[in-house]
Structure formats: structure tokens, C-alpha cells
C-alpha positions in Angstrom: 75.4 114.0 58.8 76.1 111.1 61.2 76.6 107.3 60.8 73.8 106.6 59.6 73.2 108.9 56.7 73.4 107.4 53.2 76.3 109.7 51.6 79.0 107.6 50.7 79.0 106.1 46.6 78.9 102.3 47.1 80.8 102.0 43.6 83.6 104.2 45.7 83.4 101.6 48.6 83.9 98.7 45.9 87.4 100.0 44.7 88.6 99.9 48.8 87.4 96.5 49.4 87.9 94.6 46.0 91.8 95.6 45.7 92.8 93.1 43.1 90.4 95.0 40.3 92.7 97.3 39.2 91.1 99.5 36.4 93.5 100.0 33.3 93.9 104.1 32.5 97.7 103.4 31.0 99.1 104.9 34.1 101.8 102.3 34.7 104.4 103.7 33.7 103.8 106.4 36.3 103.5 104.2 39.7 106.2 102.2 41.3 107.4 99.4 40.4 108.8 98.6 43.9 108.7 94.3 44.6 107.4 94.8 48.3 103.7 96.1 46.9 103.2 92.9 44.9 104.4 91.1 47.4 102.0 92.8 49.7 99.4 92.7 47.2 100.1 88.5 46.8 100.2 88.2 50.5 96.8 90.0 50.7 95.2 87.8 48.3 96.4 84.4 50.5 95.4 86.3 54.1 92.1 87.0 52.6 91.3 83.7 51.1 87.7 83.1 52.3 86.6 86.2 52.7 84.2 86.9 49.7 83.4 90.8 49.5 79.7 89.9 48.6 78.9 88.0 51.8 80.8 90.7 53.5 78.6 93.5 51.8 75.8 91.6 52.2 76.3 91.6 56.3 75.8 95.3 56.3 72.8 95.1 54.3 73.7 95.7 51.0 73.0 92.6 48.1 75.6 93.2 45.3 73.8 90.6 43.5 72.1 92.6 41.1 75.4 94.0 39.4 73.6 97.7 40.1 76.0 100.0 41.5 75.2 103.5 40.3 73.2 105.7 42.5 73.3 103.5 45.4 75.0 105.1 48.5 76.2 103.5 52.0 76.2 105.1 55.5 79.1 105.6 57.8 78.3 102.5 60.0 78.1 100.1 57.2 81.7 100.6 55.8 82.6 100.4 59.7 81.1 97.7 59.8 83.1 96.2 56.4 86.0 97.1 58.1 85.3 95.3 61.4 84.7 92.0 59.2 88.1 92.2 57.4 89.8 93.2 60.7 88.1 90.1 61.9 89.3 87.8 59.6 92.7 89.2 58.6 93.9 89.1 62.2 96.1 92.7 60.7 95.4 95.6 63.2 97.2 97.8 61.2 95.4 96.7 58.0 94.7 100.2 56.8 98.6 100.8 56.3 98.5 97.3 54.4 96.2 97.8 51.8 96.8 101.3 51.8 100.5 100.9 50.7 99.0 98.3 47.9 97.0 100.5 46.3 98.6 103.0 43.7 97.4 106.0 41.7 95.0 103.6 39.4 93.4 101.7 42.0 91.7 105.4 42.5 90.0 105.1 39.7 88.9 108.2 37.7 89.5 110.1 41.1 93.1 109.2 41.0 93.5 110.0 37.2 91.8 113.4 37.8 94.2 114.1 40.8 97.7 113.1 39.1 96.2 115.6 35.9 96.7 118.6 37.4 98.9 121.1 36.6 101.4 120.9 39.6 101.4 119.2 43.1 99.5 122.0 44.7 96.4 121.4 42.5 96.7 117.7 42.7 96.1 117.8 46.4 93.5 120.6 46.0 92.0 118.2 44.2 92.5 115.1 45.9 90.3 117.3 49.1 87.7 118.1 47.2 86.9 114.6 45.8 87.0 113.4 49.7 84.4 115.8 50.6 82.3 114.4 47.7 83.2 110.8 48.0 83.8 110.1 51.4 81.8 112.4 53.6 82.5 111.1 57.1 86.2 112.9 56.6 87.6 115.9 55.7 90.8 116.8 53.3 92.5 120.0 53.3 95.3 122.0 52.1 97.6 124.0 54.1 100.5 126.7 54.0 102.2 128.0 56.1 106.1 129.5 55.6 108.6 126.6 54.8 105.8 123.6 55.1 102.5 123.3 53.1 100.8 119.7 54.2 97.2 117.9 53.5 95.8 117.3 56.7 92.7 114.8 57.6 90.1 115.0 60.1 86.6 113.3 60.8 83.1 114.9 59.8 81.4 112.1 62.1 83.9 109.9 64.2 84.9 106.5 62.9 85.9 104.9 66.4 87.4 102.3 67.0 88.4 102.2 63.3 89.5 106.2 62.8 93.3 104.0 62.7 92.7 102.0 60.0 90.9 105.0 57.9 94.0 107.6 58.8 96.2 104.7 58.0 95.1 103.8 54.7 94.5 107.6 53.4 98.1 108.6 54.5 100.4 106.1 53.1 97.9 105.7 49.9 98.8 109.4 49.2 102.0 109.8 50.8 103.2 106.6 48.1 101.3 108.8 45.2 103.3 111.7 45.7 106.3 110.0 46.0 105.4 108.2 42.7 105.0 111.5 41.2 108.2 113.5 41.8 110.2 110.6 41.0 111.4 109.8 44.4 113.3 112.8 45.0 114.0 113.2 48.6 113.7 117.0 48.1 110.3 116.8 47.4 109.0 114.0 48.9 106.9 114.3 52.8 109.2 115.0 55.4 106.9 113.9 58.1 103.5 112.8 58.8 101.6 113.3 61.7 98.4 111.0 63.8 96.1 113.0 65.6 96.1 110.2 67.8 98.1 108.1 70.4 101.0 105.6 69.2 99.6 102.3 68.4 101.0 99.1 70.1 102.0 98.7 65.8 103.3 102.1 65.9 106.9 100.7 65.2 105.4 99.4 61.9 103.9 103.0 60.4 107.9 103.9 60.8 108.2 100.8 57.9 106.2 102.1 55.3 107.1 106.0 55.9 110.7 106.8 54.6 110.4 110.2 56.8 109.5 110.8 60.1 106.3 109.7 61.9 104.8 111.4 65.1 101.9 110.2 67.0 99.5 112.6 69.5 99.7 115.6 67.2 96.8 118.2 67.1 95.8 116.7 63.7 96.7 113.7 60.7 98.8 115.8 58.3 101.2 114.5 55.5 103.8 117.4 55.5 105.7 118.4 52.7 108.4 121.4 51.9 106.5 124.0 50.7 109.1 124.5 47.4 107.4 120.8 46.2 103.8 122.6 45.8 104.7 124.1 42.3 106.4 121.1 41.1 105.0 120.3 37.5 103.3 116.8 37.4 104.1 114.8 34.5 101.1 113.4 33.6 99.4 117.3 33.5 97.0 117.3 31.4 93.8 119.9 31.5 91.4 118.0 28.8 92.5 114.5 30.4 91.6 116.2 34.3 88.1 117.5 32.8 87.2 114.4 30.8 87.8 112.2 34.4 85.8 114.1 35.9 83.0 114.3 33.9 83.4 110.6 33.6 83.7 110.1 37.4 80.7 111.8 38.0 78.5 110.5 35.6 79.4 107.0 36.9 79.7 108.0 40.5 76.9 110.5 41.6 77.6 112.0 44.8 75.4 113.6 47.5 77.8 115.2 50.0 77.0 119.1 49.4 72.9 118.2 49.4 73.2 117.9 52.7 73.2 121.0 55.1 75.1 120.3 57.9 78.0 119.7 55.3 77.4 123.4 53.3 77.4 125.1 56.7 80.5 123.4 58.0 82.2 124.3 54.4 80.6 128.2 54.5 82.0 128.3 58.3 85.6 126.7 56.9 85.8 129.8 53.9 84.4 132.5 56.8 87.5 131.9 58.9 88.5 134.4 60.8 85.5 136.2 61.0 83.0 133.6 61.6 79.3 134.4 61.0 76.1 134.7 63.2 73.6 131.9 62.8 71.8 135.1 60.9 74.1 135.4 58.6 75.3 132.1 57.6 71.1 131.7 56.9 71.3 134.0 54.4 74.2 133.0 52.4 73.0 129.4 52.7 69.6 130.9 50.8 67.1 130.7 53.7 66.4 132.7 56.7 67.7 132.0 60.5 64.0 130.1 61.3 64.9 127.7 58.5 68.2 127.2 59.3 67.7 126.1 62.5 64.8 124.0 61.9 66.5 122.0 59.1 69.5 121.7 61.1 66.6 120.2 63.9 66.1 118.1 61.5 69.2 117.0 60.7 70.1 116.5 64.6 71.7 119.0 64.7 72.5 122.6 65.6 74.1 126.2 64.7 76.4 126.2 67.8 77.5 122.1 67.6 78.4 122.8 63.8 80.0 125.9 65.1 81.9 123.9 67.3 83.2 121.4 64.9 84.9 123.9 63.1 86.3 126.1 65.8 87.9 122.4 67.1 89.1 122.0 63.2 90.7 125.5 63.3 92.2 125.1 66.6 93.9 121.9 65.6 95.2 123.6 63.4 96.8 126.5 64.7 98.4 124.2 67.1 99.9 122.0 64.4 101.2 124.9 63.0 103.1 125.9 66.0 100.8 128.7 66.9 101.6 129.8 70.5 99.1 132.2 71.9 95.9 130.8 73.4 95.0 134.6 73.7 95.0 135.3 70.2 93.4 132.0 69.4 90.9 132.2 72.1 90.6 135.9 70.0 89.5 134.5 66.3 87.4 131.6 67.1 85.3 134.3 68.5 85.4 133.1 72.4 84.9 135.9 75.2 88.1 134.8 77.1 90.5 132.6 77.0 88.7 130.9 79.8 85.4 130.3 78.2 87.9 128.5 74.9 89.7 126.6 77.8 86.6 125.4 78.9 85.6 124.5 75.5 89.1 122.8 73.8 88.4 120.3 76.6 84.9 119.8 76.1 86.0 119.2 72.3 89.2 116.8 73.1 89.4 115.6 76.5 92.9 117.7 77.0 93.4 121.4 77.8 95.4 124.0 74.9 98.4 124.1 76.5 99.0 120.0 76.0 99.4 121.2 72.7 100.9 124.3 73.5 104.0 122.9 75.3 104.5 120.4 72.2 107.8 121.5 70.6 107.5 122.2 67.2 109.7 119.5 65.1 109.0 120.5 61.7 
């Protein structure tokens, strides 16, 4: 997959950059009722005047015209390119925490009523990862433990420079305001901190406005970190038949094409194998084809074993560092690497900085 491969549902696109259609699923009662989100949202409406989402659309190559929105998909670069017009216009460099911080558990859609259905926090974020795998291929949600903290972190299939901000933005306070909706705004269950895989922003003072918990910049990856006693809180909207009937009607409406494509299975076969990460061999045959295949549909694809390889080993390392891991040995050890050396060489390659930049970080969770 890159930026230029059609994977991402335009009707999932619409919702994002049509934010006064709010779909009615009788959740209000359940989202906050807070007067600086519609005064937000009122103030978004007046900085936007002028800027008609069709024309915008239409810019990137897509006619809306037609009213025919099911089974049509965008790439990467397009929605980059919607982005670039609203930063344009709206002047608002941190737009992504503005709209994001608008936008409550119904502006999700069928997605967001699936999520808030589960059983317990755990499951909601679970949930909330896989539909961003299926609906918004270019990044990648997951779930993560590890003693005291659990935490949904956020990182980029294909990068979305010079607007990875605005996308890390919107997705963190979007969901850090959800689960805060959802436990009631205790402060015992809410995020304690969230985290930017990237460098403070000249607006970086203005993340610390819409985050009621700390906010660090220049960490290994985006996480929203919670205690991990809030993972097994009950949701109160729980609801198994509600959860199944949204997603059947999700994806009825909203046909995805995420795990069609091959790059995307092998990076999610590589994700489950961790630890003891496959030969191109044998990741062939568990994807249903032998080696030659694989490597000529990855070719294809413009891509190969080793850079897919690579994607993940960076994902995993990331991650061991945010986690306060603190042996570049034993690191070097699981991603499979001959010496520590040979991953030294590589963690640069990957992030322009060497392990122990991460290393030396003190851990303030």
C-alpha cells in the first residue's frame, strides 16, 4: 500500500470533512454536554464559511455530484490533499485537535456505536483498532499492556507528511474525549498521559488545552495511556446484539478493502508472529502461496519481504522503548538482528536517531 492506493471508504472520509451532519443513534445522553464543543463546533462553521466540501472533493478528483457513495474508495494523497485545502483556508495549524475535540462518539457513525457497545473499555478500544485497520488503512491502532499502564497507540502504514500532526491530532483527542465520555469523567479512569511520536509543535502549548492530563512530545510512538485498572470497566451503553447489528450495518453500507491487499496481511501475520518472526518461507505459506508468489506479488505491489519486515521491527521497537524497555541487547535479540550493531545500524536507517536517544529517555509514566 502507499499513497496512491484506493483503500480508504469515501463515505468514511465524508463523516471527517462534513462535521455538522451528525447521524442520530440516540446516543446523547452518553456524550458531553460540555459548552466549549459547540462553541467550537459554531466557530467552525463561521471559520469555514466558503469552503464547500464538494469543490474541495472535487480538487482531488472525486465528483460527489452523483449522490453515489458506496463502493467508492480514496487514496492516501487525496485526503492529504483535503487536508491541505482546509489547512489552507482555515488559517488553524493545529486543526486536527479542533475538529477532533468537536466530534463526539456519534459523529463516528456505526463505527462509533459499534465501539461504545462493547462489553468493557478493553473491547471498545480493541475494537476501535480493528475498524482503523479496515477504514483508514494508511494508520495503524493498537492495544497495549503492560503492568500498571495499558494504552492505544497509533502509528503510520504509509507516512502522511507534512500532515501526520493534524491526523495524530484529531485521532487522539477524538478518542481520548470518548473515553472520558464513557466513564463518566472520573479522573481514576480517565488517560493519564498521551504521547506524540513527534517533536513539540510551535502550538504545542495548545494540545496541553484540550488534554486534562499530561502531554509529551518526541516519544517513541502516539499513545493515549490509561491505568490499566480502567480496561475492565463496564461501558454503559454494552450491548452484544446492538455491537453486531452496527456492524453488520457498517459494513453493508461501508465496504472496505484493507485486508485484500497483501502488504497489509503480511504486516498483520508479522504483528501476531512477534517474537519469533518468520522467514519469507514461511510467512508464504500461512499467507496461502509459496515464497516465489510472495515475492512476486509483493513486486508487484512495490514492495518487498525485508521492507515489510522492516516496518514492523521499527513498530516493535517503538514500542519496547515506549514501554521503558532498557536493553538494546535483548531488543537487538527478538527482532531477529545478528548484533546489536547490525540493529544500531538499522533503528537509524528507520528514524534518523540511534536506540539509545530513546534509551536515555526517563520513563514518566
Amino acid at each position: 500500500m502507499d499513497l496512491d492506493t484506493p483503500c480508504i471508504p469515501l463515505g468514511h472520509i465524508l463523516t471527517y470533512f462534513n462535521i455538522a451532519q451528525k447521524p442520530e443513534l440516540g446516543l446523547e445522553a452518553y456524550e458531553s454536554r460540555a459548552d466549549d464543543r459547540a462553541v467550537q463546533l459554531n466557530k467552525l462553521m463561521q471559520v469555514s464559511m466558503g469552503l464547500d466540501h464538494t469543490d474541495m472533493f472535487r480538487a482531488v478528483g472525486i465528483a460527489l455530484e452523483d449522490g453515489n457513495v458506496a463502493g467508492r474508495f480514496m487514496t492516501a494523497r487525496q485526503v492529504l490533499g483535503l487536508v491541505e485545502q482546509a489547512m489552507e483556508h482555515m488559517r488553524m495549524p493545529y486543526l486536527g485537535l479542533f475538529v477532533g475535540n468537536i466530534m463526539t462518539v456519534s459523529h463516528h457513525g456505526y463505527a462509533g456505536l459499534l465501539s461504545v457497545s462493547q462489553p468493557t473499555l478493553r473491547e471498545c478500544s480493541e475494537t476501535t483498532a480493528r475498524l482503523c485497520r479496515e477504514l483508514f488503512p494508511p494508520l495503524d491502532m493498537a492495544v497495549g499492556e503492560d503492568g500498571d499502564l495499558v494504552w492505544l497507540s497509533i502509528d503510520e502504514n504509509v507516512s502522511l507528511a507534512p500532515y501526520t500532526h493534524y491526523f495524530m491530532e484529531l485521532n487522539t483527542i477524538s478518542f481520548y474525549n470518548i473515553v472520558c465520555d464513557l466513564v463518566g469523567r472520573e479522573p481514576e479512569l480517565e488517560p493519564i498521559a498521551v504521547e506524540f511520536s513527534y517533536p513539540e509543535p510551535e502550538w504545542g502549548h495548545i494540545y496541553r488545552r484540550y488534554f486534562r492530563c499530561e502531554v509529551r512530545f518526541d516519544c517513541p510512538q502516539t499513545r493515549i495511556i490509561r491505568r490499566a485498572g480502567s480496561a475492565d470497566y463496564e461501558l454503559p451503553l454494552a450491548n452484544r446484539l446492538m455491537a453486531m447489528t452496527a456492524e453488520k450495518s457498517l459494513f453493508q453500507r461501508m465496504p472496505t478493502r484493507a485486508m485484500q491487499f497483501l502488504p497489509l496481511r503480511l504486516r498483520h501475520f508479522l504483528v501476531r508472529s512477534y517474537g519469533a518472526l518468520p522467514s519469507l518461507e514461511r510467512a508464504a505459506s500461512e499467507l496461502g502461496m509459496s515464497g516465489r508468489t510472495l515475492r512476486r506479488k509483493l513486486a508487484e505491489d512495490g514492495t518487498t519481504y525485508q521492507k515489510e519486515l522492516d516496518v514492523i521491527r521499527e513498530r516493535f521497537a517503538r514500542g519496547y522503548f515506549a514501554r521503558g524497555g532498557h536493553s538494546i541487547a535483548e531488543l537487538s535479540s527478538i527482532l531477529g538482528f545478528s548484533s546489536t550493531q547490525a540493529f544500531g545500524r538499522a533503528f537509524k536507517r528507520w528514524t534518523g536517531k540511534a536506540p539509545t536517544e530513546f534509551l536515555n529517555k526517563p520513563d514518566k509514566s
